[in-house]
C-alpha positions, 0 to 999 in steps of 0.5 A: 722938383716935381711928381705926378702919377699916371691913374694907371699906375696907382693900381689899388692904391692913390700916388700921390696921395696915400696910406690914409684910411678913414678910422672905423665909425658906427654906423647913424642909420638904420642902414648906410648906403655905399658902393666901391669901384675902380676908377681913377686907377685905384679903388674908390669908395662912397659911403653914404653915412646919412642921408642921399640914396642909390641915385646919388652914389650913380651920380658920383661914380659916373662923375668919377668916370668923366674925369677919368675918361678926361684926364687919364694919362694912360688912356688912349682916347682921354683929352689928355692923352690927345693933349700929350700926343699933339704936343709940338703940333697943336693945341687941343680944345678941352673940356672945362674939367681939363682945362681947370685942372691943368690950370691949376696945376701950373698954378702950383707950378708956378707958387712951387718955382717948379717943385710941382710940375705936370710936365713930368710925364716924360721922367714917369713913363720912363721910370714905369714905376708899378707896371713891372720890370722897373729898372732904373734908367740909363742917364741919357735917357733921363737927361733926354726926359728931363729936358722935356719938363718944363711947365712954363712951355704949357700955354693955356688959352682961356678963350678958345679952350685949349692946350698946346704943349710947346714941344714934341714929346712933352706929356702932361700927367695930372694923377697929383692933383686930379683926384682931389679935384674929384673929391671936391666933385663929389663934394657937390653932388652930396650937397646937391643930394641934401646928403648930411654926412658921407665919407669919399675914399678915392684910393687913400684920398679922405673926404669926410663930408657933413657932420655926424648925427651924434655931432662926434667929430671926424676920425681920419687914420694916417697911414703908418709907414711902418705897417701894414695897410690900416695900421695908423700912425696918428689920428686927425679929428675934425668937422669936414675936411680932406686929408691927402697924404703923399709917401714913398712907402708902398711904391717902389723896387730895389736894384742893386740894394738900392730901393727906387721909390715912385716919387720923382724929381724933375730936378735930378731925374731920380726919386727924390733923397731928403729923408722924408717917408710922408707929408699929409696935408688936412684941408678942406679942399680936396685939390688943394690938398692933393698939390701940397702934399706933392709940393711939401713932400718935394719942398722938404720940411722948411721950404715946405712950412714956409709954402703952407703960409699961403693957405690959411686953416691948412695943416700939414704933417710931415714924418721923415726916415728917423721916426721923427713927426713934424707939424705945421703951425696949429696942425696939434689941434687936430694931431693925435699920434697913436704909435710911441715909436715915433716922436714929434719934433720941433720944426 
């Protein structure tokens, strides 16, 4: 079923969405303005290509900054982490960011039957991916985590503004979803700002925005899983859009000859076994992108091109375990692969 990550431990690099990297630009002005900081758990990157100031990119970082102080599940005074410790108690008044991202994640949940779910918390913190000393679980304590999941004992009310998890325990963790929705965060502070072209790298997660002053499209690397960081597997070319990939290659230990990788299902309470290595969704929202690739990547490949039905002008990229790249319908247009050891499939 489901995997969401805590901003904490995605450390340097995004969870559920990663291993893409912006190709290399030249540079169309005089001097590209661009500031890079951790927040949201991994290290973000705005780069001003044309257009905005120092002012804009202040703005941008401290937005990044209030949705971390509000939907960080591993800091103690976000209202997230009030929500998770109220659970079974009360609900709890949130911010209109909370609340609309919690709202849309249960959406997801809801589209997905399940295959996205931000009650996963529970199975998250008991597994600790990326914190070390990761060891895979006793069973009793995932069964005891598993029977905490359940997004349907999430109950929003839109009037009063509040969350209430319905059971002691429960725990929210939105690291699938929240990043995207920042990217589109700072999507308007660029229009705002009059920016015309800026590129958004919050931890592997690409928003290219605006159009270039030479019009030449976009140029978005997927990470290869094969390689070391910045070494791509396939370019995507476009105007403005998102691209969010989801991948069990830079996350995860070995026991006992086993690799234990941080993508989770809620299902069996162990990392998810369906021969996928990434799904990289290209959009132009930036939090949709993120849910579908953690839902495709849960969903596997026909369930997971089946879903992407719903959301026009949404492409996906799907590579599995044999090398082999599988593209949802129109995604070609935009797909070039670089790497010949990989080959594309028929769906």
């Amino acid at each position: 079923m489901s995997m969401l990550m805590h901003f904490s431990n995605k450390m340097l690099i995004s969870v559920a969405v990663f291993g893409v990297l912006v190709a290399a630009a030249p540079a169309l002005q005089a001097e590209e303005l661009s500031k890079t900081d951790f927040v949201l758990g991994t290290v973000c990157t705005v780069r001003l290509v044309e257009g905005g100031n120092s002012a804009t990119l202040t703005k941008a970082f401290a937005r990044l900054r209030t949705i971390e102080a509000h939907m960080s599940a591993n800091r103690n005074d976000s209202e997230l982490s009030h929500v998770n410790d109220m659970a079974g108690k009360e609900p709890v008044k949130v911010s209109d960011d909370t609340f609309y991202v919690i709202s849309k994640a249960l959406e997801y949940a809801r589209l997905t039957n399940g295959a996205f779910d931000p009650t996963v918390g529970p199975l998250v913190k008991l597994w600790n991916i990326g914190n070390g000393g990761e060891k895979v679980p006793p069973e009793k304590e995932i069964l005891a985590a598993k029977a905490l999941i359940n997004w349907r004992d999430v109950a929003m009310d839109e009037k009063a503004h509040t969350v209430f998890l319905k059971k002691a325990g429960m725990r929210i963790d939105l690291g699938a979803i929240a990043k995207g929705y920042a990217a589109d965060e700072i999507e308007k502070i660029m229009l705002a700002d009059k920016v015309k072209a800026a590129i958004i790298d919050l931890g592997g997660n690409i928003f290219v925005y605006g159009s270039k002053r030479d019009k030449s499209p976009w140029r978005v690397g997927i990470q290869n899983p094969d390689s070391p960081r910045g070494d791509y597997l396939a370019i995507v070319t476009g105007t403005q859009m998102t691209v969010v990939t989801s991948g069990i290659y830079e996350r995860f230990f070995f026991e006992n000859g086993k690799r234990y990788h941080h993508i989770l299902s809620t299902q069996t309470g162990f990392p998810v076994d369906n021969g996928l290595v990434s799904v990289s969704i290209v959009s132009k929202s930036s939090i949709d992108a993120d849910g579908l690739s953690t839902s495709l990547f849960i969903l596997g490949i026909q369930k997971g091109m089946e879903f992407l039905g719903q959301f026009p002008d949404t492409y996906a990229v799907f590579i599995d375990n044999q090398k082999k790249v599988y593209l949802s319908p129109g995604a070609s247009k935009v797909f070039t692969l670089l790497d010949k050891t990989y080959t594309l499939a028929e769906k």
